[in-house]
C-alpha positions in Angstrom: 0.0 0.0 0.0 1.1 3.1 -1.2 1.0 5.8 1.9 1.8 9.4 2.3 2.0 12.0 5.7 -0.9 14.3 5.3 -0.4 17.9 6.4 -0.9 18.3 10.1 -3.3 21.0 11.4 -5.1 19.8 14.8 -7.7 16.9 13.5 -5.9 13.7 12.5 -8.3 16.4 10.8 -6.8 17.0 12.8 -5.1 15.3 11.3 -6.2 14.6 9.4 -5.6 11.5 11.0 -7.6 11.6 12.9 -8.8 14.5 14.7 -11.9 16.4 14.8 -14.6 13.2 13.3 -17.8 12.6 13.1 -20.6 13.6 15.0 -23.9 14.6 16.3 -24.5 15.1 20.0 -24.8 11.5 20.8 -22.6 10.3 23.9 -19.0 10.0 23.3 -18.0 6.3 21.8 -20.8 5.3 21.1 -19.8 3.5 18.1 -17.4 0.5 20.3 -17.0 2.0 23.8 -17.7 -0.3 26.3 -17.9 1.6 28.8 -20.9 3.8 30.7 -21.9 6.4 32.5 -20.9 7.0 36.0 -23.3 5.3 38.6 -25.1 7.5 40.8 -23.8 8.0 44.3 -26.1 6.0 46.6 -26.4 8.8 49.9 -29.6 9.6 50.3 -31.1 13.1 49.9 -31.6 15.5 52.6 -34.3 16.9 50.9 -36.5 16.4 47.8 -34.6 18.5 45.7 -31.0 17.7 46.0 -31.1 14.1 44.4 -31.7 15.8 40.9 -28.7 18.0 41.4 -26.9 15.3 42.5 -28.0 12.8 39.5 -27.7 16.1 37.1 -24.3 17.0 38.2 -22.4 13.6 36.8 -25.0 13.9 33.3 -23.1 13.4 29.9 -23.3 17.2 28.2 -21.4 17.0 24.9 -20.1 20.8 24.2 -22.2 23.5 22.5 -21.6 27.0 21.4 -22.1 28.0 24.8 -19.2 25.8 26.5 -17.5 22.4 26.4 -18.7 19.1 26.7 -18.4 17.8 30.6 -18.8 14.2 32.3 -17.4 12.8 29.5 -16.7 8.9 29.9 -13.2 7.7 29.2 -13.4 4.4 26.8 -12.6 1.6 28.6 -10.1 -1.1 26.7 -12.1 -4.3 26.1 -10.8 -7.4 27.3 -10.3 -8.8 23.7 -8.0 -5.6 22.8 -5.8 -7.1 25.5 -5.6 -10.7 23.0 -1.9 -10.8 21.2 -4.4 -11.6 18.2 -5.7 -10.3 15.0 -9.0 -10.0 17.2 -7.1 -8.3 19.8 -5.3 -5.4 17.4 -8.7 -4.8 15.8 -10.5 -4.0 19.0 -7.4 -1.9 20.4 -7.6 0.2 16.9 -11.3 0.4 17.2 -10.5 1.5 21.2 -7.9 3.8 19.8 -10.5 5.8 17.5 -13.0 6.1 20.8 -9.7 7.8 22.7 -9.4 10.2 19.5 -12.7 11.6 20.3 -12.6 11.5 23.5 -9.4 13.6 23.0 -11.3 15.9 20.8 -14.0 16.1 22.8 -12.0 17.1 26.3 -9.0 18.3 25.1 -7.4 15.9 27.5 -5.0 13.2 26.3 -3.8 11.5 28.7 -5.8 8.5 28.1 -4.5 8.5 24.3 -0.8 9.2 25.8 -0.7 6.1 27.4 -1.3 3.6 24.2 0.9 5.8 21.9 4.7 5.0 21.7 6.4 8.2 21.6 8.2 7.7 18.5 4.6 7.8 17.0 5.1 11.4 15.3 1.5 11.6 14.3 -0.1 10.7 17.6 2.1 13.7 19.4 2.0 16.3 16.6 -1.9 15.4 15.4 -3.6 14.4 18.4 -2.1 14.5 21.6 0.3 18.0 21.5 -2.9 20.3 19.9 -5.1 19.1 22.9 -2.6 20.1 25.3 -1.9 23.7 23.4 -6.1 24.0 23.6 -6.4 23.7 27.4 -3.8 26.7 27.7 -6.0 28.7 25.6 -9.1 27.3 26.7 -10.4 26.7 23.4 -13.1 24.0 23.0 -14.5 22.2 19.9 -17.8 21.4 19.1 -18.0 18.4 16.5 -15.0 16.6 14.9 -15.8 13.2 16.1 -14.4 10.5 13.8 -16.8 7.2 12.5 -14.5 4.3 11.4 -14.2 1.0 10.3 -11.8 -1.6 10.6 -11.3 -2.7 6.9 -8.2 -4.4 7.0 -5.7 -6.4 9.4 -1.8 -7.6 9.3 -0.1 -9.4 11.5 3.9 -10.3 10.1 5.0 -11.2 13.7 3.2 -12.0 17.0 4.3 -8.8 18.3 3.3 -6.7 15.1 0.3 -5.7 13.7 -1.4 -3.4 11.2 -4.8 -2.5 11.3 -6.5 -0.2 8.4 -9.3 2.0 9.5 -11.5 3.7 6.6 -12.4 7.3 8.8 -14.5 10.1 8.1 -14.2 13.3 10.8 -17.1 15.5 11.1 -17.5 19.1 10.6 -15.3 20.8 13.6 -16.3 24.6 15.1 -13.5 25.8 17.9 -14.7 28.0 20.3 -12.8 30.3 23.3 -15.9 32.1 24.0 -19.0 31.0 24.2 -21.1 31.9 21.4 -18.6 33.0 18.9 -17.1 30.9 17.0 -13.0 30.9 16.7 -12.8 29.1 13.2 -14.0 25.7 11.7 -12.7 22.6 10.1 -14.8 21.3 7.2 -16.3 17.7 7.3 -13.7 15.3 5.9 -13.6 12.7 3.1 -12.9 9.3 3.9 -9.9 7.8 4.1 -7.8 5.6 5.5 -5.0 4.9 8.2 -3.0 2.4 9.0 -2.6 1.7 12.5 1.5 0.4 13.1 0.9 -1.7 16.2 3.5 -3.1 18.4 2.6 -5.6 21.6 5.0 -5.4 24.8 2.6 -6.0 27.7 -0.4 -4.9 25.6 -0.9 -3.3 22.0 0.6 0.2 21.5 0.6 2.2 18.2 3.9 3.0 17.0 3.2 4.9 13.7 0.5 5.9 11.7 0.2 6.3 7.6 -2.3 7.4 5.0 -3.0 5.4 2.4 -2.2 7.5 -1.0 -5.5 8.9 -2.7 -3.8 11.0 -5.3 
């Protein structure tokens, strides 16, 4: 497969990898997250009113014009993107794309950080460094989550793996104050990226690549 480095603004659209992808208001990885919604705390109210504040308080509120999302749930790995497996890689790349928009979402990467190598230029420059630069400035976005599909997987070595995921990202709008918005990032076409994949005590990506549209 013929692949190429897109340009790098902050959306794998960011990058275009991946950054800023699909998305209505629905709650964040919904597409393969496993994971939930905070329980509710179980101390009981000292009045009628506070256990709707309460219950309120820890709600799912994906970002509008008026301010950013909150109570956003981090993706849980599945226990099958633990396997050292074709099965395993696929489910860690589709757990991968959930931490992208949780990333976009929050602006807070340190869930990404911890299943990128380092040396995975894309990851830092695309992804992880533009969400740190947009908590100093205290710029949200609104949109940009990506949908995927896994559409193809490699596995040379039992410690290496591939996995190509066709993307699209959703129209992005950044904000810094609420109701004016900073600038936007047009929907994306799809493409697709190859997740490099290497397993030392669980799958990590290592590098990513486009493949070449033209």
């Amino acid at each position: 497969m013929a692949v190429k480095y897109p340009k790098l603004t902050v959306n794998l659209s960011i990058v275009v990898l991946l950054p800023g992808c699909s998305a209505d208001a629905a709650p964040p990885s919904a597409s393969n997250s496993d994971s939930g919604e905070p329980a509710p705390t179980s101390v009981a109210p000292k009045s009628p009113s506070s256990a709707p504040t309460s219950a309120n308080s820890k709600k799912y509120k994906p970002g509008t014009a008026r301010g950013p999302a909150v109570n956003v749930p981090v993706p849980e790995l599945p226990i099958t993107a633990k396997e050292q497996s074709e099965s395993g890689a696929s489910a860690f790349a589709k757990n991968y794309f959930d931490l992208i928009n949780y990333t976009v979402e929050t602006n807070g990467p340190e869930p990404l950080k911890k299943y990128s190598q380092r040396k995975c230029e894309i990851c830092g420059t695309a992804l992880i460094d533009p969400a740190g630069r947009a908590q100093i400035t205290g710029t949200w976005q609104v949109g940009g989550q990506h949908t995927y599909k896994v559409v193809d997987i490699y596995k040379p070595s039992k410690d290496r793996a591939t996995v190509s995921v066709r993307f699209e990202v959703a129209e992005s709008v950044f904000y810094t104050t609420p109701g004016k918005d900073e600038s936007r990032i047009p929907k994306t076409t799809s493409k697709v990226a190859a997740l490099s994949l290497e397993y030392d005590s669980g799958w990590k990506v290592y590098a990513v690549h486009f493949e070449e549209t033209g």
